[in-house]
N, C-alpha and C positions, 0 to 999 in steps of 0.2 A: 370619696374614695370607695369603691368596690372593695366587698368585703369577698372572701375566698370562702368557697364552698367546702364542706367538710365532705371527707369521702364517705361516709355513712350517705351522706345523700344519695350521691351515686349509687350505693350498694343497693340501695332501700328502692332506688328507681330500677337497678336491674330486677332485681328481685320481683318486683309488683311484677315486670312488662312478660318475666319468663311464667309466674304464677297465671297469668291472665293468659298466656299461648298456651299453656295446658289446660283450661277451662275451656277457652274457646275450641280448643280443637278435641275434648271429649262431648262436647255438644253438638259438633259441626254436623250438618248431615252427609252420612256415608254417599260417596259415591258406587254409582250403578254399579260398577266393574271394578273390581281390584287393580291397582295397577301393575302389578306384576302378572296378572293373568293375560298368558299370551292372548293376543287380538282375536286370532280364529276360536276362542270360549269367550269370545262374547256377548254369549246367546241368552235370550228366554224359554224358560221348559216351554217345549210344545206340545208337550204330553199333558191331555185333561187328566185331572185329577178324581178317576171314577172307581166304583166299586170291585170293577174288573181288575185295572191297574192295579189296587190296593193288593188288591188278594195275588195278583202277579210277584209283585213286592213283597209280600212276606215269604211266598215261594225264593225267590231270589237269597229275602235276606237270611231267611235261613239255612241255606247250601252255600251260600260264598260268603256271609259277614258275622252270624250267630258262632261261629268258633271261636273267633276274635273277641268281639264286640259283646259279645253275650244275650240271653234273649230279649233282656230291655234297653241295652245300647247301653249298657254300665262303662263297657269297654273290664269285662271281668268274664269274658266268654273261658273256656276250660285252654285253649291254644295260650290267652293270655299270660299265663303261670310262669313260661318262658321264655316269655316275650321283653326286651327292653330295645327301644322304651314302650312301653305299655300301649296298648290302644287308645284313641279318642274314646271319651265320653262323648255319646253322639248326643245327650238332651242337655250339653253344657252351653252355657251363653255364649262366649267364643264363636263354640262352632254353629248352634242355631244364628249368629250374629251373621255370617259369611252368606253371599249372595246363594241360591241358586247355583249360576254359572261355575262359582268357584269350586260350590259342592262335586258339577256335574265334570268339574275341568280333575278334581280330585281322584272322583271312583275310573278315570279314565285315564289318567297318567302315573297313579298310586303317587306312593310319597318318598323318595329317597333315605338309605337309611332307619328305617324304620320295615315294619311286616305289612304293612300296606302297600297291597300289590296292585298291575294296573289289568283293570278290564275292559282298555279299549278293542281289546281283540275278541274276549272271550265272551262278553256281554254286549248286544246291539246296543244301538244309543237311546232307544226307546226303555228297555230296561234300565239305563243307567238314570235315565231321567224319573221312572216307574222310581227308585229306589231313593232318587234326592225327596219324592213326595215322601216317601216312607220316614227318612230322615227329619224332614219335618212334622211328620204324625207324631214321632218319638219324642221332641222339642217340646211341640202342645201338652203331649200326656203328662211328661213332666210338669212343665208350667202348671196344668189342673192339678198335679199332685201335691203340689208346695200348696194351693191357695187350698186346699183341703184340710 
């Protein structure tokens, strides 16, 4: 005679198989492109990451993103004060986490809802791309500042 499973079993088996798809999928490796990023951003900076660009980009980020964002990308720039919701932290994991693409799909379409506006008009795409390097320069700085 088979004996009847107790539903603890069951429980104990959902449980494992949901614990173990959230494991697996914060390890899994990111894909290339987000999937909600429309098709046509689904590019690679083409912009060398050189000492021209660099200093182009802090030009940039300090006329269109330093009011905001603030000088080290706190997201505590002086505009910030009445701002909700508040700006990105630009050296936070999150955002250092998002491709490239996504960056450059952002300073280009801004973000609804919020004070992030879009500069696919008013910035070439060579700057925007100058400015995802930048983004990631502010990322590293951080990262050196924690291990300090």
């Amino acid at each position: 005679m088979k004996r009847a499973r107790s539903p603890w079993g069951y429980l104990a088996l959902i449980l494992f198989a949901a614990l173990s798809a959230l494991v697996f999928d914060r390890f899994r490796a990111r894909p290339q492109f987000e999937p909600d990023l429309p098709v046509e951003f689904h590019l690679t900076n083409p912009v060398r990451r050189a000492p021209e660009v660099m200093e182009r980009a802090e030009l940039l980020f300090r006329r269109n993103c330093l009011p905001c964002h603030g000088k080290a990308g706190h997201g505590d720039g002086p505009a910030s004060v009445s701002l909700n919701p508040k700006p990105r932290d630009l050296r936070s994991p999150d955002l250092q986490n998002q491709t490239d693409a996504f960056l450059f799909y952002r300073l280009t379409e801004g973000k609804m809802r919020t004070a992030m506006p879009s500069f696919g008009t008013s910035l070439n795409p060579q700057d925007r791309w100058a400015l995802v390097h930048l983004v990631r320069k502010i990322g590293e700085e951080a990262r050196k500042d924690e291990t300090n």
